[in-house]
C-alpha positions as CSV (number, residue, x, y, z in Angstrom):
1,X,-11.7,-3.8,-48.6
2,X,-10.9,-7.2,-47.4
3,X,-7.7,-7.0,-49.3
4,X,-4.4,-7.6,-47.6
5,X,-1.5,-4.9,-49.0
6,X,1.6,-6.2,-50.2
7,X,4.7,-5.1,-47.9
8,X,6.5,-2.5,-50.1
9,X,9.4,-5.0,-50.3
10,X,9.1,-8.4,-50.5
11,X,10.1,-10.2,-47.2
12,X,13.7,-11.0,-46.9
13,X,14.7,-8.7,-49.1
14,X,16.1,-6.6,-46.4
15,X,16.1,-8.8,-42.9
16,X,16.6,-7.4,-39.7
17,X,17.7,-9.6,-36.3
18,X,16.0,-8.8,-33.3
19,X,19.0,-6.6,-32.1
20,X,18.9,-4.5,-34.8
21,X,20.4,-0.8,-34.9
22,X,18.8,1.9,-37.2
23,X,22.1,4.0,-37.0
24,X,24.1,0.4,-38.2
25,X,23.5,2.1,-42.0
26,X,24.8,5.0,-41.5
27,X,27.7,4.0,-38.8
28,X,30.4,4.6,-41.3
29,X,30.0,8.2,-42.9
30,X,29.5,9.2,-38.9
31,X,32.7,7.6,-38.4
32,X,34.6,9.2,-41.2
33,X,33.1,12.5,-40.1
34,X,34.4,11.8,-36.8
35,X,37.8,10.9,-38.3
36,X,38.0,14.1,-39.8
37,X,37.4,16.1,-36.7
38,X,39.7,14.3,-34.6
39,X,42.0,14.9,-37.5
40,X,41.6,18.3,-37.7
41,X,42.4,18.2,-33.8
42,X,45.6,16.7,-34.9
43,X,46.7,18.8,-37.2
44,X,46.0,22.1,-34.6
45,X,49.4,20.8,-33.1
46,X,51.1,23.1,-35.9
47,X,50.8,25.8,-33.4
48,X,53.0,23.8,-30.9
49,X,55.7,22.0,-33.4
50,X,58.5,24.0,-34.7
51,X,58.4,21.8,-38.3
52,X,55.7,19.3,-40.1
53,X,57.5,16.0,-38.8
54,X,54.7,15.0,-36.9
55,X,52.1,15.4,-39.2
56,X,52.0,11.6,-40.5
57,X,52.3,10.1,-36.5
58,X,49.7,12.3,-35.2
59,X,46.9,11.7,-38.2
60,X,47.5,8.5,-37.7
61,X,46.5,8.6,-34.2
62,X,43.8,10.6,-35.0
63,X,42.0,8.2,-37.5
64,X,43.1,4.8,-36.2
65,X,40.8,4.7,-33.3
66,X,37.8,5.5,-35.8
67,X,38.8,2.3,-37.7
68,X,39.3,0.0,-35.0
69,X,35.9,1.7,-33.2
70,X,33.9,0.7,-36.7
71,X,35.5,-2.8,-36.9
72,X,34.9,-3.5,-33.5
73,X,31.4,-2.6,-33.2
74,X,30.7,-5.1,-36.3
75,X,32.2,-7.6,-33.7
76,X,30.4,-6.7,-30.5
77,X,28.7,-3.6,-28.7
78,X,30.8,-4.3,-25.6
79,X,31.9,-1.1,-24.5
80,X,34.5,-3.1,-22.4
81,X,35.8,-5.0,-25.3
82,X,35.7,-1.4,-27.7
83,X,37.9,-0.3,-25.2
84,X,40.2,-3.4,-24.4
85,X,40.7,-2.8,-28.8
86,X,41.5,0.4,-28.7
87,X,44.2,0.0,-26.2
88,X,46.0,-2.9,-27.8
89,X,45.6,-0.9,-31.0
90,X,47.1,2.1,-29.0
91,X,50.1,-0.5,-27.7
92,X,50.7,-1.6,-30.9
93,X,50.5,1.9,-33.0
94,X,53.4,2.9,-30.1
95,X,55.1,0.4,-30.6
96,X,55.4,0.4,-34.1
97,X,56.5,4.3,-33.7
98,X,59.8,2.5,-32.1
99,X,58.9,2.8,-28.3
100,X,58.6,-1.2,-27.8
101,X,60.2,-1.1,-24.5
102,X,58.2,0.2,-21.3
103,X,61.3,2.0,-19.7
104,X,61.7,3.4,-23.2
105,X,58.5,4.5,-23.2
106,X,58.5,5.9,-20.0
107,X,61.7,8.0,-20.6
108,X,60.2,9.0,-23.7
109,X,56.9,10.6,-21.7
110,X,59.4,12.1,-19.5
111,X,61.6,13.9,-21.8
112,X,58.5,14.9,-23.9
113,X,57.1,16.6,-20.6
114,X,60.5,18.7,-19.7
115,X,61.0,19.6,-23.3
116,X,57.1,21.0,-23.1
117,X,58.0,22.5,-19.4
118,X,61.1,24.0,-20.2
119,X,60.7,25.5,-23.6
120,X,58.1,27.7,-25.4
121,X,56.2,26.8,-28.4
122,X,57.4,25.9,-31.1
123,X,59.2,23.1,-29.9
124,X,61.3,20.3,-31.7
125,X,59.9,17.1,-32.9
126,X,61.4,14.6,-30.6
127,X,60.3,11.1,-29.8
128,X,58.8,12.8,-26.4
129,X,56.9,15.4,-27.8
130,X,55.7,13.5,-30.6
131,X,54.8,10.5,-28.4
132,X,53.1,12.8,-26.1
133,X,50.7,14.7,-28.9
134,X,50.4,10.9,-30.6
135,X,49.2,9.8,-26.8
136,X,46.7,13.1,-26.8
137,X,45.3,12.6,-30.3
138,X,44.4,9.2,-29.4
139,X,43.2,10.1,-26.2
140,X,40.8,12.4,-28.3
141,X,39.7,10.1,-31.0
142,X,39.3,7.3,-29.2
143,X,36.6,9.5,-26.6
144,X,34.7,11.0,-29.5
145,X,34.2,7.4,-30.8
146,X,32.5,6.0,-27.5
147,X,30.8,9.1,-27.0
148,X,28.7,8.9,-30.4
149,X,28.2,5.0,-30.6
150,X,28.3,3.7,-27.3
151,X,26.9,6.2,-25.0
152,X,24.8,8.0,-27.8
153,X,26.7,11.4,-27.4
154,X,27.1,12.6,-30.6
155,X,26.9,16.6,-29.7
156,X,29.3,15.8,-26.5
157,X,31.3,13.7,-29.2
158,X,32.6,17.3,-30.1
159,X,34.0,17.9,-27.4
160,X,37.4,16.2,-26.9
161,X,38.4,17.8,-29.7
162,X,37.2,20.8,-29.1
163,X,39.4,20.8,-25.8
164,X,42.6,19.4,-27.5
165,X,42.4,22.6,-30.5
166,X,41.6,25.2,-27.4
167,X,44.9,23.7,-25.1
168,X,47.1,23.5,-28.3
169,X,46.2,26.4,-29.9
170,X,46.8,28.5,-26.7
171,X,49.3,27.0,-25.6
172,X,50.9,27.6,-29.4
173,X,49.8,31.5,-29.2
174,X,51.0,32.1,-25.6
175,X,54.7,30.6,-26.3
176,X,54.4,28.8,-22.9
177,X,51.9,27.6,-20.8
């Protein structure tokens, strides 16, 4: 009776700061999941395109945002600076797709939204309408992520995507908008 149990581990076998996070364990297979629905998002842009071109742009701005999301949480659980990290990683992604310049970029946006205006799906892979769906993607990604780790959303986490495959896919079906 006047025994004291052992702990079931011994202590500091597993420590845990004041701050600590139960989901922190299990962060990263919710982030691959999410990866793979904003991937699957990505890859609804089929319905628009007239050929595969953008298939390797677009997945990339689908899971990108995932990785930086995870790596920046292990830094800080600023929402400010999660989203200050997904820009620059949106700037540099961009600009690694060869729209470095602003006025570049901004013609780019422009021609991407006449081609979508003027012409029915499917429509050319160009640098505007790829830009455009990479923009979008990101958009989506980087939405879902907050949702389900900072604002503790993971059912409303569905629904950027969600959107995105609705818009696309109609848009792809209806051969205009």
């Amino acid at each position: 009776r006047g025994r004291r149990r052992q702990p079931a581990l011994p202590a500091g076998l597993e420590p845990r700061l004041a701050d600590w996070n139960p989901m922190a364990s299990r962060e990263l297979p919710v982030s691959i999941a999410l990866a793979a629905l904003s991937a699957a998002a990505a890859l609804s842009f089929g319905a628009v395109f007239a050929s595969d071109a953008y298939v390797g742009a677009v997945l990339g701005a689908a899971l990108l945002p995932h990785a930086l999301g995870w790596v920046t949480r292990r830094w800080t659980p600023s929402a400010i600076w999660g989203a200050a990290v997904s820009l620059a990683g949106l700037v540099l992604y961009v600009g690694a797709l060869g729209q470095a310049s602003p006025s570049r970029l901004v013609n780019q946006v422009e021609s991407g939204w006449r081609a979508l205006n003027n012409q029915g799906a499917p429509v050319r892979v160009t640098e505007g309408t790829l830009l455009l769906a990479v923009l979008a993607v990101w958009a989506v990604a980087s939405v879902a992520d907050e949702l389900t780790f900072r604002w503790d959303a993971s059912i409303g986490a569905l629904f950027p995507a969600l959107v995105a495959v609705m818009l696309v896919r109609a848009w792809g079906l209806s051969r205009a908008w």
